[in-house]
VOLOKE-518616 format. One record per residue (C-alpha): residue in one letter; z, y, x. Coordinates in steps of 0.001 Angstrom, whole numbers, plus 524288, in hexadecimal, padded with zeros to 5 digits. Layout:
BEGIN
AZYX
...
***
This chain:
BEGIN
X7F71682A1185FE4
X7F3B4821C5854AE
X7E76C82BC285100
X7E3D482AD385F73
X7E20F81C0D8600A
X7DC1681A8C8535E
X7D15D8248A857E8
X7CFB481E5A8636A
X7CFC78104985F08
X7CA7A81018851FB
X7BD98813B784F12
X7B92081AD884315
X7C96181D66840A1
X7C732827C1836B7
X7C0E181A6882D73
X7CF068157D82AC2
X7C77380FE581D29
X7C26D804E3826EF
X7C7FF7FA2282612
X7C4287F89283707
X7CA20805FD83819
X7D51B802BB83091
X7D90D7F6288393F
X7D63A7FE9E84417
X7E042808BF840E6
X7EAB28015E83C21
X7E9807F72A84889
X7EAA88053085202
X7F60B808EF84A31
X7FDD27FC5084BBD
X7FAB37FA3D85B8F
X800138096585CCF
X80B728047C8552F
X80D9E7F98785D63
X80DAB8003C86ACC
X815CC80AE48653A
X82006800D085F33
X81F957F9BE86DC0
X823E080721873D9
X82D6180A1686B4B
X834387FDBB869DC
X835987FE6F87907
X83A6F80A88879EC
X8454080A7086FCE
X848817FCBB87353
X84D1D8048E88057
X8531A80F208788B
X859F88043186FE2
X85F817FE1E87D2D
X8638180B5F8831A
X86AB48104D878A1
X8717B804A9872C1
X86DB9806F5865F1
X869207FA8885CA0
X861A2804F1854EB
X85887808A185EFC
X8569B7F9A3863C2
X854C67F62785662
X849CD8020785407
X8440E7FC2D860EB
X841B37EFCB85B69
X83CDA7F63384D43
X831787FCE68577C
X82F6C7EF2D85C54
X82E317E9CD84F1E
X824D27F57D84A5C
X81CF67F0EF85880
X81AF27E3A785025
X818F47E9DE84209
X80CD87F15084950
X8076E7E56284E9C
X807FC7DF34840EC
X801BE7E9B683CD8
X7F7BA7EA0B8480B
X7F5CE7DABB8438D
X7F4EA7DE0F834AF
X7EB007E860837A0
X7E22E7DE8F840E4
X7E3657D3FC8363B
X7E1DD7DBB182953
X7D48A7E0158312F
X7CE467D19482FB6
X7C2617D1AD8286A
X7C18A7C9CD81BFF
X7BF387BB4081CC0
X7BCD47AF2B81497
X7CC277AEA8810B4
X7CD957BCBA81000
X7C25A7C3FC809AB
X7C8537D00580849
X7CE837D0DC81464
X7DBD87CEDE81D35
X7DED27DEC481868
X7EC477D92B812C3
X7F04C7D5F681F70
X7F4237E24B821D0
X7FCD97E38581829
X803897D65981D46
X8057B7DEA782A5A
X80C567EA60823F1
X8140E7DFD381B2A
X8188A7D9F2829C0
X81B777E58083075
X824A27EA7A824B4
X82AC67DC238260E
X82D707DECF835B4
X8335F7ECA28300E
X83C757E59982757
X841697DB3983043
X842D87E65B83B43
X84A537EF4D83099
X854727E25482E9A
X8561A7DF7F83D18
X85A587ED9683EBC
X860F37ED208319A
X86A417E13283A5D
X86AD17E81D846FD
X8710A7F50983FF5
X87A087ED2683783
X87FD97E5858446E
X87F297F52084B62
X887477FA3A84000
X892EE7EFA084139
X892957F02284F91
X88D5B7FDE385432
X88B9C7FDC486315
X889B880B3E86B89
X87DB0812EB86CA9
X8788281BA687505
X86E4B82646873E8
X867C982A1887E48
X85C42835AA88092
X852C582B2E8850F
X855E3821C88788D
X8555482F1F870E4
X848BA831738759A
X843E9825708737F
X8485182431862BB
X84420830DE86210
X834D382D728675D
X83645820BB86203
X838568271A854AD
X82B5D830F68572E
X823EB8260D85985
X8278681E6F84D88
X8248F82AE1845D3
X817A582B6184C7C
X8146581DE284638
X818268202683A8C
X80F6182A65839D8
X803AF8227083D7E
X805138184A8364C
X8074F81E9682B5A
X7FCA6827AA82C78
X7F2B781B8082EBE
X7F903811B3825D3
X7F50D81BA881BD2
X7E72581F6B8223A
X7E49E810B88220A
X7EC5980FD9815B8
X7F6458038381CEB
X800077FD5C816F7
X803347F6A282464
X801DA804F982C52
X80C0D80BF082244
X8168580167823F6
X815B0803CB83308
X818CB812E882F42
X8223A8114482763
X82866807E283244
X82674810AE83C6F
X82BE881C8F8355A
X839838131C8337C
X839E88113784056
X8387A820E78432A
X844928234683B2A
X84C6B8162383F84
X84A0A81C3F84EE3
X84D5F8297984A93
X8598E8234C841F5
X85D1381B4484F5A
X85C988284485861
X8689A82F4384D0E
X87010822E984DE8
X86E488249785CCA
X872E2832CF85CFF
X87C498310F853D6
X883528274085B08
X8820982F82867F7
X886F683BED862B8
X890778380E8588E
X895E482A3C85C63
X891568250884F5B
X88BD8817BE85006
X880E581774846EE
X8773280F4184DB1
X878B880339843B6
X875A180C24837C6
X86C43812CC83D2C
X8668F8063B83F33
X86A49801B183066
X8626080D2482C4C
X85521809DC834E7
X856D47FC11830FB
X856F58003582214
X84B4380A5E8235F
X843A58002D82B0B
X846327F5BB81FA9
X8440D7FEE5815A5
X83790802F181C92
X834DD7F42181F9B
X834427F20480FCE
X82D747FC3080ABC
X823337F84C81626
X822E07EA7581012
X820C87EF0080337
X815D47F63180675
X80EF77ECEF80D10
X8121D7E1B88025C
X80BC57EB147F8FC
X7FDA87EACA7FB0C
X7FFB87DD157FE91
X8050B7D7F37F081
X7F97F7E25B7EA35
X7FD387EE477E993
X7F6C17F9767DEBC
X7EA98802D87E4C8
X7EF8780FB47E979
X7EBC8819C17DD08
X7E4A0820357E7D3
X7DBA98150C7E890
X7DBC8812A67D9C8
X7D8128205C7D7DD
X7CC4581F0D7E0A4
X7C826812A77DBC9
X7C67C819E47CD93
X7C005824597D344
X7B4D481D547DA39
X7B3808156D7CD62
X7B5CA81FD97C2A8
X7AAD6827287CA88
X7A24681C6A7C632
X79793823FB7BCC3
X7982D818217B34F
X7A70D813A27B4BF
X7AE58818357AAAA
X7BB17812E97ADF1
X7C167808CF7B627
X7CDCD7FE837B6C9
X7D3817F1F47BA12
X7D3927F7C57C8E3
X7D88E7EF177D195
X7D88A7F1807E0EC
X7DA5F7E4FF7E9AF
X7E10F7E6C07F7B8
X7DDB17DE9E80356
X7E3017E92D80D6E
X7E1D47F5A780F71
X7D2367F7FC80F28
X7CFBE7EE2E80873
X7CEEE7EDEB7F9F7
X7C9C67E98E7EDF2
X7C88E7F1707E123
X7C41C7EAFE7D40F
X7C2C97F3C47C5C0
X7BC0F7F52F7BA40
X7B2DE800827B7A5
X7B0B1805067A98C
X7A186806D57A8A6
X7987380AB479BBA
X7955F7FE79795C1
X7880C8027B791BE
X786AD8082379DF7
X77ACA8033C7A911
X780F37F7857AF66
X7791A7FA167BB5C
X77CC38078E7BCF0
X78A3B8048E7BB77
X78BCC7FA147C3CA
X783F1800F27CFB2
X790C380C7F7CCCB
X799E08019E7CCD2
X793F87FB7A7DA3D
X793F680A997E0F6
X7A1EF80AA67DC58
X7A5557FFE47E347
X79E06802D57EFC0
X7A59A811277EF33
X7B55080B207ED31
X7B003801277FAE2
X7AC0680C8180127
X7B63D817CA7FDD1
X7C2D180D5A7FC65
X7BE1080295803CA
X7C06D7F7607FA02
X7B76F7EE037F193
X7B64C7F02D7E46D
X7B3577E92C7D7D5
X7AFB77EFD37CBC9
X7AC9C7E91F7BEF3
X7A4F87F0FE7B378
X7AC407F1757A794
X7A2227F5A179E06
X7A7978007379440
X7A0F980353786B5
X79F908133E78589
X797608131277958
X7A2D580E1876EE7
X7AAC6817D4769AF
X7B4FA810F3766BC
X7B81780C9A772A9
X7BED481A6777774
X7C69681CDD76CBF
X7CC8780E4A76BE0
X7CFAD80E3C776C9
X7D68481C3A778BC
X7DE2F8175376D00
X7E17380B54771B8
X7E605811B677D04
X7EEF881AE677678
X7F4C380F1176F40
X7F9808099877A89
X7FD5C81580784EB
X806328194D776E9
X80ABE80AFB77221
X80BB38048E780EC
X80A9380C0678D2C
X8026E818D9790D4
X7FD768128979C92
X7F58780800796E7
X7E6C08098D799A7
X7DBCA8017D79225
X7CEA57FE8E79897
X7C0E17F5EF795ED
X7C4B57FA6A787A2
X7B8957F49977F0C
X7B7687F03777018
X7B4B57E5707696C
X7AF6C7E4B575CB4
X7B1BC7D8BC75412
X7AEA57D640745D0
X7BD3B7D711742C1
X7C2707DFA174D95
X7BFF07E863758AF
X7C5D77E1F076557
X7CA577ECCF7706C
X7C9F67E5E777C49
X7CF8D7EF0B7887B
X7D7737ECC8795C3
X7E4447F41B79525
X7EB147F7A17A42A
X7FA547F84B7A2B1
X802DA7FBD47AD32
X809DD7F0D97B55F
X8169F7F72E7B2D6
X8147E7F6697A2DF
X820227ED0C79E85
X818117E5CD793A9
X80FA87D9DB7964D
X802777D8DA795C1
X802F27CFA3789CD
X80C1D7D8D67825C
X8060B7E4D678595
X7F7BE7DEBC7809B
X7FF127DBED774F5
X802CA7E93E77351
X7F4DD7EEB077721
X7EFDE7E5B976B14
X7FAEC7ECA975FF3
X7F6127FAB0765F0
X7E8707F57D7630D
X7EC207EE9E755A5
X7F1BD7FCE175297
X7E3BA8035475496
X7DDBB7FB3F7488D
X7DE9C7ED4C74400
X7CF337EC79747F6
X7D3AC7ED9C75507
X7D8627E22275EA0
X7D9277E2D076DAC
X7D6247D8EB77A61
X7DD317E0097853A
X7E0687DAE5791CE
X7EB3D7E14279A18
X7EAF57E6897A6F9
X7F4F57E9E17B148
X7F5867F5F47BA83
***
């Protein structure tokens, strides 16, 4: 059904890169979401009533609240769509992670309601009844939910939406608190067991376990989360295929919503190498990451001397010094040498993990006795980076 609409409503669907497209998709998604919540909220509300059962009444109510989750969504969507302004240059795309942060909020509080209800079921069970037409009704109820967690999965990651893959992962709780409702149902019919309450205490858990991991996800990319390695990966492709880059670092991609990024690095270039030339390569590599990945980039030139051959072999050895003597996963970078009239300064970047457990100051301290151990000639200016 979704496919259908989104054919028929959307043009140029296939372009989910667009940003138009995008909002277009996602805002289909959510009004689908809403009617189907609407309709199923009704119907197990009537189920709930027929059979007794607080379980099904309180799923009822979950559909109703998943009716309002999509409708935050379907706001989210319309707002994160705004085009830039004076206060917001790079655009309202965070918005939409604000939506998906809301909706997991409404699937917490709905997962603690239920949490109540089952607690109060379990020290005073009442009777429940099951009948074919309430069977019938969980059991479509629980197809449908499937069906939605299908398609929003399946477009949360075409669109690549934080916001969309909270509403699957919502819907698909729902699937198994209807199916875990119907058992209770049975169970109670055939055996005389009354295990509506826990069945409920085990929705309400999945629900607020689902409710938190949906928050965390969407507090992620708000707070600034890392680049996928995917995206890394291409970044250093399109550069590396630079014919003058020699290297690159100090990457850093900036996220204003989905579709809407910044990228900043440093490219390695010859430094005798023609300044024109290299900056019309640097300029086409930009113009290739806005057009593949759909972000802005900035690239600064760090020149690199080729002709000095003493510059390799340093710097392999200073390398060694410190993979051996500190940790193997230090890197250097813009290595370049000094020469002075009493010593030969090495002045290089070094990247260190976030999780190495020695401060910047102390581990510059112990970069300088690794370079004190090369040769008294020998002194460093290093500055430390982090990622």
């Amino acid at each position: 059904m979704l496919t259908f609409l989104i054919r028929r409503f959307v043009p140029d669907a296939e372009h989910t890169d667009r940003p138009a497209v995008r909002l277009a998709c996602g805002m289909t998604a959510a009004m689908l979401g809403i009617a189907l919540n609407i309709v199923l909220f009704a119907v197990k509300l009537a189920a709930g009533l027929i059979s007794r059962s607080i379980a099904v009444t309180a799923d009822a109510f979950n559909s109703l609240s998943d009716a309002a989750s999509s409708l935050v969504t379907l706001i989210g969507f319309r707002l994160a769509g705004r085009k830039p302004d004076l206060d917001h240059p790079f655009g309202h795309g965070r918005l939409e992670y604000v939506a998906g942060l809301v909706v997991a909020m409404l699937v917490v509080l709905v997962g603690a309601n239920l949490l109540r209800s089952s607690i109060g079921e379990i020290a005073a069970p009442q009777d429940v009844s099951l009948t074919p037409l309430t069977a019938v009704i969980l059991l479509a109820s629980a197809g449908v939910k499937l069906y939605m967690c299908l398609y929003n999965r399946a477009l949360g990651r075409r669109i690549d939406s934080a916001a969309m893959r909270a509403a699957s992962t919502d819907s698909l709780g729902d699937m198994l608190s209807t199916s875990a409702v119907l058992a209770a149902l049975a169970v109670a019919r055939f055996t005389g067991w009354h295990i509506d309450g826990w069945a409920g205490l085990a929705v309400s858990l999945f629900i607020l376990y689902s409710g938190f991991e949906a928050v965390r996800e969407t507090v992620s990319p708000l707070l600034g989360e890392a680049p996928s390695q995917e995206l890394v990966d291409t970044i250093t492709r399109d550069v590396m295929g630079g014919e003058h880059v020699l290297g690159l670092h100090d990457l850093i991609v900036h996220d204003y919503g989905p579709g809407r990024r910044m990228v900043s690095l440093h490219a390695e270039v010859p430094a005798d190498g023609n300044l024109l030339a290299m900056h019309d390569e640097i300029d086409q590599i930009e113009r290739r990451l806005r057009e593949e990945l759909n972000c802005d980039a900035v690239i600064h030139m760090d020149p690199v001397v080729t002709d000095d051959g003493r510059v390799a072999p340093l710097r392999d050895a200073l390398t060694a010094r410190l993979h051996s003597g500190i940790d193997p996963r230090l890197t250097l970078h813009d290595f370049r040498i000094l020469d002075g009239s009493a010593q030969t300064t090495l002045i290089f970047d070094v990247l260190a993990p976030y999780d190495l457990a020695v401060s910047d100051d102390a581990l510059a301290q112990a970069i300088q006795y690794a370079v004190d151990a090369m040769g008294a000639q020998y002194r460093s200016v290093v500055r430390i980076d982090r990622g």
